[in-house]
C-alpha positions in Angstrom: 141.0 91.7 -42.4 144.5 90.0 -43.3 144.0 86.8 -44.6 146.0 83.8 -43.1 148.0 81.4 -44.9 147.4 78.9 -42.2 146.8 78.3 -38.6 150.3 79.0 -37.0 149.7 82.5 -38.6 146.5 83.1 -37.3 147.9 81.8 -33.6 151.1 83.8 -34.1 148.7 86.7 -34.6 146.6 86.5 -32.2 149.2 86.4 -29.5 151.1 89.4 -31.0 147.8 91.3 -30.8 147.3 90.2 -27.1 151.3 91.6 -26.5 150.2 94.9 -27.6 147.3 95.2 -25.7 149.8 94.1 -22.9 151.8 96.9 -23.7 149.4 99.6 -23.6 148.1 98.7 -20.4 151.5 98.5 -18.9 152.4 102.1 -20.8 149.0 103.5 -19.2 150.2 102.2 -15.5 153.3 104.0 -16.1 151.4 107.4 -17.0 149.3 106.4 -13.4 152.4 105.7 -11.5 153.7 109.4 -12.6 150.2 111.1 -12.1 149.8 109.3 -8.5 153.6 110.0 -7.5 153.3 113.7 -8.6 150.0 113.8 -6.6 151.9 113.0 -3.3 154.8 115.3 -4.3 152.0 118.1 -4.4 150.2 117.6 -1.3 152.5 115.8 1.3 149.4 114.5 3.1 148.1 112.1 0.2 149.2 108.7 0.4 149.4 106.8 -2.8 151.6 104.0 -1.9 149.3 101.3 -1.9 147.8 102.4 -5.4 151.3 102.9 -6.6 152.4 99.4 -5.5 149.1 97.9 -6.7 150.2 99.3 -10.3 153.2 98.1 -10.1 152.7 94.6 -9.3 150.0 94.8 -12.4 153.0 95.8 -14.7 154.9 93.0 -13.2 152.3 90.8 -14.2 151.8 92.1 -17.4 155.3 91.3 -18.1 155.1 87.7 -17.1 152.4 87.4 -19.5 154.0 89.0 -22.4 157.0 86.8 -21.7 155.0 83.6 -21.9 153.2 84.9 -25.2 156.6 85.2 -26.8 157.3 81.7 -25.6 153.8 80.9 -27.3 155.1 82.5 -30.9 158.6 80.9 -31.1 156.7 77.3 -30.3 154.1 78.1 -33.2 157.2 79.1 -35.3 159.0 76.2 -34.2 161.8 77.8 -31.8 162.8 78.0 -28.6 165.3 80.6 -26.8 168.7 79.7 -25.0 168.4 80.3 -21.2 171.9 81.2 -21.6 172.2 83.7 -24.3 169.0 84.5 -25.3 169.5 83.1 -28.8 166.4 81.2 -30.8 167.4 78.0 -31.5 165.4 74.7 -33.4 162.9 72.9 -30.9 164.9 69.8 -31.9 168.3 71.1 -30.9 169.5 69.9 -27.6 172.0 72.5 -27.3 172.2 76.2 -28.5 174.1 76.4 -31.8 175.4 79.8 -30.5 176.9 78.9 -26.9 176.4 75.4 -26.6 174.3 75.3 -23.6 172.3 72.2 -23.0 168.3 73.1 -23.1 166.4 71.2 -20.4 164.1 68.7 -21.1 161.1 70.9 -20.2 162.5 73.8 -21.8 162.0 75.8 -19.1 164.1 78.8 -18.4 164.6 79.3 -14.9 165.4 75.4 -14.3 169.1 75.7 -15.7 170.0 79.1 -13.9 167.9 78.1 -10.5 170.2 74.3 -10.7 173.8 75.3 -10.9 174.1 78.1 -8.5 172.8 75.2 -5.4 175.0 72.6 -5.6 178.2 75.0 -5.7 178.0 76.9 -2.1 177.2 73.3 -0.3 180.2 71.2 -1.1 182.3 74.6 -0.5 181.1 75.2 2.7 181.3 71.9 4.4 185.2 71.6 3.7 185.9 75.2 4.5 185.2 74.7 8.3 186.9 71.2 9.0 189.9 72.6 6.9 189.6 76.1 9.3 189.9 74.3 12.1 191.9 71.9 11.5 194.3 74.5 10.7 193.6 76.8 14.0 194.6 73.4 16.0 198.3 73.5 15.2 198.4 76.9 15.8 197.4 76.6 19.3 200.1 74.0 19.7 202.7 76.1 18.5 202.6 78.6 20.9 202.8 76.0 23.7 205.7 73.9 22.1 207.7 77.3 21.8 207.1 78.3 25.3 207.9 75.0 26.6 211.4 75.4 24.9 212.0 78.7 26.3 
């Protein structure tokens, strides 16, 4: 048994050992997934969608997991990744040395990329139509004034 230096090996450890377990459950899912698919392929009358999905939402799960374990290890070593680019940066930092995106406050990944995307399409769609129809107006006109000359 390796021994540790200090705790943020032993932690760092312990969470790499529960990735790999991850892993090979996902990777014996995947060998399921193929044996259950091939089993419908074979005999049209079995039905293994619902065991197949169930699987699959397991390995989504799994993944989820493993992500937050590799959160886990870069806090214990002190690091945190860009939401942008992917890139470990300092906990300290504010920004990512690499593309200079600002990290929230609560580190959390999906708060940058859920937050820019909703403000954009509202302020573009509520000028679009008054601007539409403003511009249909004098075209409606037009047609009059022109046959009102004629």
């Amino acid at each position: 048994m390796p021994i540790f230096q200090d705790q943020k090996q032993k932690n760092i450890a312990n969470f790499q050992k529960a990735i790999d377990e991850k892993r090979y459950t996902i990777s014996k899912n995947y060998d399921e997934i193929g044996r259950l698919y091939y089993g419908q392929f074979v005999d049209i009358n079995v039905d293994n969608t619902k065991t197949i999905n169930s699987k699959c939402d397991t390995i989504t799960k799994l993944k989820d997991e493993i992500e937050e374990l590799d959160v886990k290890i870069l806090r214990e070593k002190g690091l945190k990744k860009c939401p942008v680019c992917r890139t470990e940066n300092n906990l300290s930092y504010a920004f990512c040395f690499k593309c200079g995106a600002r990290f929230d406050d609560n580190d959390s990944v999906a708060a940058p990329e859920a937050a820019a995307p909703a403000p954009a399409p509202a302020p573009a769609a509520k000028p679009a139509e008054p601007e539409e129809e403003k511009a249909e107006e004098p075209e409606a006109e037009a047609p009059a004034e022109e046959k009102a000359e004629e």
